[in-house]
ZADO-1210 file (C-alpha; in nm, 4 decimals, padded with zeros to 6 digits):
<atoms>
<atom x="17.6594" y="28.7859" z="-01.7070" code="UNK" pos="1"/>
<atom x="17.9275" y="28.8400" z="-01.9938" code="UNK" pos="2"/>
<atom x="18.2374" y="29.0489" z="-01.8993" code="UNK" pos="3"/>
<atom x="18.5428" y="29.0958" z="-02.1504" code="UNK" pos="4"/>
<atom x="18.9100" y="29.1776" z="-02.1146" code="UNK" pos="5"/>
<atom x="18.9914" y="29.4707" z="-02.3564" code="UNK" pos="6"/>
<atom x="19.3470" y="29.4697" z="-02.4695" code="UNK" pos="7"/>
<atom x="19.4377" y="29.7044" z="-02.7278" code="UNK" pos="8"/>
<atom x="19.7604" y="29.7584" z="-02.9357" code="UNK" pos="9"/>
<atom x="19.9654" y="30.0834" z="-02.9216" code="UNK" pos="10"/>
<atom x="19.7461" y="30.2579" z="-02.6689" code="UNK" pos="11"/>
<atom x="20.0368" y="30.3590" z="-02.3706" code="UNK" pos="12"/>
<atom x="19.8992" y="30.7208" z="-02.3476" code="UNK" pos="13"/>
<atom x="19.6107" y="30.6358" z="-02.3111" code="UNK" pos="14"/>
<atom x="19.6605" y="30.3955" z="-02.0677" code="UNK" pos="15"/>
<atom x="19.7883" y="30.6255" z="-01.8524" code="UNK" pos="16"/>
<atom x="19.5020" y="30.8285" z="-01.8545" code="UNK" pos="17"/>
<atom x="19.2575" y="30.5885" z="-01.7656" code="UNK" pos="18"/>
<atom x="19.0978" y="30.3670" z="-01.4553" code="UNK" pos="19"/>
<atom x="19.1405" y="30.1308" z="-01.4156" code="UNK" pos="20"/>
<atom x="19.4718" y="30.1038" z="-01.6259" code="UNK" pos="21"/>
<atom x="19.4827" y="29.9577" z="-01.9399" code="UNK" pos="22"/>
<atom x="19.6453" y="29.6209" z="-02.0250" code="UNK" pos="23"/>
<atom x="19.8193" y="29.6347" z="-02.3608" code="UNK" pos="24"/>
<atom x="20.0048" y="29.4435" z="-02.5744" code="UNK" pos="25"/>
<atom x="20.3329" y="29.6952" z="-02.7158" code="UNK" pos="26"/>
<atom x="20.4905" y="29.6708" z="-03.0451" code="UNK" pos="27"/>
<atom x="20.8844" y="29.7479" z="-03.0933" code="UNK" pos="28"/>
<atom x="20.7715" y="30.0235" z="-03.3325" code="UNK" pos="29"/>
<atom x="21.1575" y="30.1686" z="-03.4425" code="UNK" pos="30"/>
<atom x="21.2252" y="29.8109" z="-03.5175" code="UNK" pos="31"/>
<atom x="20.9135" y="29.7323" z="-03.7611" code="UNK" pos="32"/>
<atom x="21.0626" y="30.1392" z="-03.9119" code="UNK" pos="33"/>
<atom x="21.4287" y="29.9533" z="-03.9428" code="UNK" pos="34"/>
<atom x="21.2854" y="29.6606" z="-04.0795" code="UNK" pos="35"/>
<atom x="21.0132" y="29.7813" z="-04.3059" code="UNK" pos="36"/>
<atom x="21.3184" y="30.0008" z="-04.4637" code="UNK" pos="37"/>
<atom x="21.5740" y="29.7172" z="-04.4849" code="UNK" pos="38"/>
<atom x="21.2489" y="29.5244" z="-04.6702" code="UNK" pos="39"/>
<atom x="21.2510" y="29.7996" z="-04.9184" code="UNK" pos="40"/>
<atom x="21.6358" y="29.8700" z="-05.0079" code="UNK" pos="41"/>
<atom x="21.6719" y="29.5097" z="-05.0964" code="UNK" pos="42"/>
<atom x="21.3412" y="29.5139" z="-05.3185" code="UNK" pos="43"/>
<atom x="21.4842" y="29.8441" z="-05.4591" code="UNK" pos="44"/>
<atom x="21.8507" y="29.7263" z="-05.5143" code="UNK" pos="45"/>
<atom x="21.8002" y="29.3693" z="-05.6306" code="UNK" pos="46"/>
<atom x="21.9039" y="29.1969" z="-05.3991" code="UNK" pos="47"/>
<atom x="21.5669" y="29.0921" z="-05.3540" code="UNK" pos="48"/>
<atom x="21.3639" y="28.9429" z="-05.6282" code="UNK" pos="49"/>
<atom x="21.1568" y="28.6677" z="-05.4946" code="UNK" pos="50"/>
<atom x="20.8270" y="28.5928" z="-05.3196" code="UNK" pos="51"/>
<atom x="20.7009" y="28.8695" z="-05.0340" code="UNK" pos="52"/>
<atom x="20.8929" y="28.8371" z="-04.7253" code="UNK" pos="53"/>
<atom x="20.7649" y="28.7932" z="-04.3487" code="UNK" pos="54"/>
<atom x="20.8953" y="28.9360" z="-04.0931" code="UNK" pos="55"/>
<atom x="20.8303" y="28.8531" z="-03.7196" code="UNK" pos="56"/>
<atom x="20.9332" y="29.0259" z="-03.4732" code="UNK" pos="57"/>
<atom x="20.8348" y="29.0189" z="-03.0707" code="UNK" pos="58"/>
<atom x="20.5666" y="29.1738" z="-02.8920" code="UNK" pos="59"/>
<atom x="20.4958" y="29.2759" z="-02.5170" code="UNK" pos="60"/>
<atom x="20.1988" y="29.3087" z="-02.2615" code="UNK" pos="61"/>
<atom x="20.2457" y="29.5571" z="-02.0337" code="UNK" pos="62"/>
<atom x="19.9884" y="29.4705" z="-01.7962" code="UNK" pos="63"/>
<atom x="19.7279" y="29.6934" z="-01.6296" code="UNK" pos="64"/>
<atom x="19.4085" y="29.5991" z="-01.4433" code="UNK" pos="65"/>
<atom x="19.1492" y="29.5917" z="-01.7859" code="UNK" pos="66"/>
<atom x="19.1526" y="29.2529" z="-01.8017" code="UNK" pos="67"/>
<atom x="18.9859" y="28.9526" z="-01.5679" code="UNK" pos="68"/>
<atom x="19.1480" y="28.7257" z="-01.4393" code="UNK" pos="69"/>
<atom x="19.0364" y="28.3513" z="-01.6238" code="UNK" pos="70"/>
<atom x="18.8824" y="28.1032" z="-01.4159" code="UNK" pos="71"/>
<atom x="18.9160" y="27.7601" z="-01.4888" code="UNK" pos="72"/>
</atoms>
């Protein structure tokens, strides 16, 4: 038998709603808005020029009961 773990991004209503209770993995979405906008003024105003930036910021898992336990 195959079983999988499901673990979605950016589902916390629905999680709630469900059984048994999603495990998900949550993004810090007003920081990715602050940063995504920072990104942009300094493209717009100059300041800068170069290659594409990356930006990493830190994720969570809020852990429900979607996904198995591993073994071994």
């Amino acid at each position: 038998m195959i079983c999988h773990s499901n673990v979605p991004f950016r589902a916390r209503a629905l999680s709630r709603v469900v059984h048994p209770p999603l495990t998900i993995v949550t993004q810090p979405l007003e920081e990715i808005g602050v940063q995504a906008a920072n990104v942009i003024l300094s493209r717009l105003t100059g300041k800068n020029t170069g290659a594409a930036m990356t930006v990493t910021l830190s994720t969570q898992i809020q852990q429900g009961s979607s996904v198995l336990p591993l073994n071994g």
